[in-house]
C-alpha atoms as a printed R data frame, in Angstrom:
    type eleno elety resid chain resno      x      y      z
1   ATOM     1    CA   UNK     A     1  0.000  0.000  0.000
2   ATOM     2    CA   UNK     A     2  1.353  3.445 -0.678
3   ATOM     3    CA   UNK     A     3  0.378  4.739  2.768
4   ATOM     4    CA   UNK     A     4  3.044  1.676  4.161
5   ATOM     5    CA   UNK     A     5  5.409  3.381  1.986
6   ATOM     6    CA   UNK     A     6  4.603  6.523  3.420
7   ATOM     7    CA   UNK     A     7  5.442  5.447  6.697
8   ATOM     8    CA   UNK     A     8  8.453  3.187  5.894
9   ATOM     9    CA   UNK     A     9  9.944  6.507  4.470
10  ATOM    10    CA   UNK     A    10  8.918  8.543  7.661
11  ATOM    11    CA   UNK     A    11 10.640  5.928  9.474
12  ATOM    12    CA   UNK     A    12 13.586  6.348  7.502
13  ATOM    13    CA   UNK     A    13 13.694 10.241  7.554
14  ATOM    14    CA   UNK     A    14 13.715  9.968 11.822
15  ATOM    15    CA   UNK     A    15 16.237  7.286 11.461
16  ATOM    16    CA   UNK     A    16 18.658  9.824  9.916
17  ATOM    17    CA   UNK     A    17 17.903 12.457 12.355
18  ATOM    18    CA   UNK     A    18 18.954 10.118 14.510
19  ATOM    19    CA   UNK     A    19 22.288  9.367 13.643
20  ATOM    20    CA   UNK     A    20 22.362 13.241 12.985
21  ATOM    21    CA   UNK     A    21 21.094 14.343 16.162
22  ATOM    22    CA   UNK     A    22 22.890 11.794 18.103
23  ATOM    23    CA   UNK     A    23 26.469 10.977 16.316
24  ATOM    24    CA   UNK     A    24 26.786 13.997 13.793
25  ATOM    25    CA   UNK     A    25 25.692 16.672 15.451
26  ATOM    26    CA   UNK     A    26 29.264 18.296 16.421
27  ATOM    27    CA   UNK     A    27 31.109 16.763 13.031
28  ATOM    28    CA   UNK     A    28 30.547 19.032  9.417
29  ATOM    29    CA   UNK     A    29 27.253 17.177  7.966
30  ATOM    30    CA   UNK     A    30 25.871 17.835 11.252
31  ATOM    31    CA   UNK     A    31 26.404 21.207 11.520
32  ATOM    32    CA   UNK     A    32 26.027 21.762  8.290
33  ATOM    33    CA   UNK     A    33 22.509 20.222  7.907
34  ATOM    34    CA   UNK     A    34 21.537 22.455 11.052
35  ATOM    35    CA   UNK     A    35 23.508 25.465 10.463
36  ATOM    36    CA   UNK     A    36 25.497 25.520 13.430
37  ATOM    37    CA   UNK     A    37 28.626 26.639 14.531
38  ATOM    38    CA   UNK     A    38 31.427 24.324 15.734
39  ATOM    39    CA   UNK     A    39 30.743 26.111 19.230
40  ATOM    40    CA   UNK     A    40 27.650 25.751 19.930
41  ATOM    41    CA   UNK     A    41 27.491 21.983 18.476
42  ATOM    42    CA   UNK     A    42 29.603 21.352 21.362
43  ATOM    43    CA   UNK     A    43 27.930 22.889 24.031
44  ATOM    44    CA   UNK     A    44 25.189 21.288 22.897
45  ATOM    45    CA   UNK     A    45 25.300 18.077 21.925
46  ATOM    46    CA   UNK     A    46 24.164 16.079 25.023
47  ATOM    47    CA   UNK     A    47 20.592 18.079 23.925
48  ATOM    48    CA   UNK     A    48 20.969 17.335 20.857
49  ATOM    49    CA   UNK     A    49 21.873 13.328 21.627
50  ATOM    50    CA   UNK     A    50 18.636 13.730 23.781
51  ATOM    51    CA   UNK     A    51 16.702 14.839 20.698
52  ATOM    52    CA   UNK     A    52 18.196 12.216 18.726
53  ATOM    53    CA   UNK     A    53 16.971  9.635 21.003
54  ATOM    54    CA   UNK     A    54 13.360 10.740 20.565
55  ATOM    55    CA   UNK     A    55 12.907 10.371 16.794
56  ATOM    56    CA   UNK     A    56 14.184  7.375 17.553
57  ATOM    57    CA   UNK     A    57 11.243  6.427 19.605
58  ATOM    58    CA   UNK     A    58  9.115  8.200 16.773
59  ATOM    59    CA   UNK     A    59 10.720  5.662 14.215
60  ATOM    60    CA   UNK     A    60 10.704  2.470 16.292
61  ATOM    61    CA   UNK     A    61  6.943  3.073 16.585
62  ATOM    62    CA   UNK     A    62  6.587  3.237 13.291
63  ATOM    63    CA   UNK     A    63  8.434  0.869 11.747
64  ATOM    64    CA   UNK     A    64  6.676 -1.264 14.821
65  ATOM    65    CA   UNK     A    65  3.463 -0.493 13.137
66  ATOM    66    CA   UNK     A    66  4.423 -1.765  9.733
67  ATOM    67    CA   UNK     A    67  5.689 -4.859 11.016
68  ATOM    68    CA   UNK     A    68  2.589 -5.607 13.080
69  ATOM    69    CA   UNK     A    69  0.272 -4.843 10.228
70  ATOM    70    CA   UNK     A    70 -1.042 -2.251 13.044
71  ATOM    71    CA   UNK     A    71 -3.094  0.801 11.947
72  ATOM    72    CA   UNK     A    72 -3.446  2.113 15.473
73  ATOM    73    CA   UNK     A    73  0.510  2.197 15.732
74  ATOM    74    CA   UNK     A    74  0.979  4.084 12.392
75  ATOM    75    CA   UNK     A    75 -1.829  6.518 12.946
76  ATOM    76    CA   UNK     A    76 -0.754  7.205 16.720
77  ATOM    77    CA   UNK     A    77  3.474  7.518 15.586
78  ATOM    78    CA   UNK     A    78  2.182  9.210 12.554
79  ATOM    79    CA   UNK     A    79  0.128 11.834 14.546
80  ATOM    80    CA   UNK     A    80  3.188 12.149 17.128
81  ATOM    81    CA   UNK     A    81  5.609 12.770 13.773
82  ATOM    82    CA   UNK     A    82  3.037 15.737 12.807
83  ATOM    83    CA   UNK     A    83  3.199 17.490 16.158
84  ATOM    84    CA   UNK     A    84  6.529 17.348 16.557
85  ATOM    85    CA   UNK     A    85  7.164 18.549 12.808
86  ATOM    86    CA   UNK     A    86  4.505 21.668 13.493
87  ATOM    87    CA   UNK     A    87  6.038 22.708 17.246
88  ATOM    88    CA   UNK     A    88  9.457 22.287 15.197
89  ATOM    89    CA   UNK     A    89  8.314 24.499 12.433
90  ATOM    90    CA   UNK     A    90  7.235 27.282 14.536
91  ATOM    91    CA   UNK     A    91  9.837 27.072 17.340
92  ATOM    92    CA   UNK     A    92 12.729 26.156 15.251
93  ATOM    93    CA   UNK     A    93 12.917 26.186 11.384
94  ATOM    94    CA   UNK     A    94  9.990 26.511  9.066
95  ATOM    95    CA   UNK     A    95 11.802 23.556  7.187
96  ATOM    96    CA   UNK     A    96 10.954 20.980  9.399
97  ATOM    97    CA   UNK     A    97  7.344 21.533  7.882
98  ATOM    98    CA   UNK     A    98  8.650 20.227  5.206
99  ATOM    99    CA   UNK     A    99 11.061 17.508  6.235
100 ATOM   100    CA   UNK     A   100  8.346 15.699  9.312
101 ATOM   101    CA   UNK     A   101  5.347 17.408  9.168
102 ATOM   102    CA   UNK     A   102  4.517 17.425  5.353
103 ATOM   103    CA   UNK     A   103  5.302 13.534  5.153
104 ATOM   104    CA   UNK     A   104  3.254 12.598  8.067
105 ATOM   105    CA   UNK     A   105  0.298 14.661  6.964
106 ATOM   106    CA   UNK     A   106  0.608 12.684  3.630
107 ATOM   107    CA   UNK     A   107  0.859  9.255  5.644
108 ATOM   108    CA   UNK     A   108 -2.031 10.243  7.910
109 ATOM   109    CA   UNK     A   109 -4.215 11.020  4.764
110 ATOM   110    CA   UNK     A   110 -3.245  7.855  2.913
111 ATOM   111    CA   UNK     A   111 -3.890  5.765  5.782
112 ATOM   112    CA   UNK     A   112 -7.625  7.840  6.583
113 ATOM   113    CA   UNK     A   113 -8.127  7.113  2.139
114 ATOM   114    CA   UNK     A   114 -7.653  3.352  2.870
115 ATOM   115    CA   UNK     A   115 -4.294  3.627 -0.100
């Protein structure tokens, strides 16, 4: 179903926050896909590992869901992913509208289609 692939690539998008959030963060591709400074990567990279460890959560749950066959998991990860992305977006960086909330509205509304 196209909604499962929705999800799978949801999953996959925390996945790589992950590893961005939680081993990147202070090297160049971390800083460089969050535009910040050597400086403050360091001082904060235990928040950021935090972080990190929380879109984990997001994609265990869903890629949980997808291996249980288990709408209620999807929708309820799914709905957690759109939250997140829309706090993100207006605390943060209007891009993670784009990059979490936008793909989890599109999951949500396969899923509600039945595709």
């Amino acid at each position: 179903m196209p909604s499962n692939i929705v999800v799978g690539l949801v999953a996959a998008i925390h996945l790589y926050i992950v590893v961005l959030e939680m081993i990147l963060w202070d090297k160049p591709a971390g800083r460089r896909a969050f535009g910040t400074t050597a400086d403050f990567a360091q001082q904060t990279k235990v928040l950021a590992a935090n972080q990190g460890l929380y879109n984990g959560f997001l994609a265990a749950g869903l890629i949980a869901g997808l291996i249980l066959h288990s709408p209620a998991f999807k929708i309820f990860f799914l709905v957690c992913v759109l939250i997140a992305g829309l706090f993100g977006a207006v605390t943060a960086s209007r891009k993670i509208l784009f990059i979490q909330a936008l793909p989890a509205a599109v999951g949500l509304l396969l899923m509600a289609a039945g595709i």
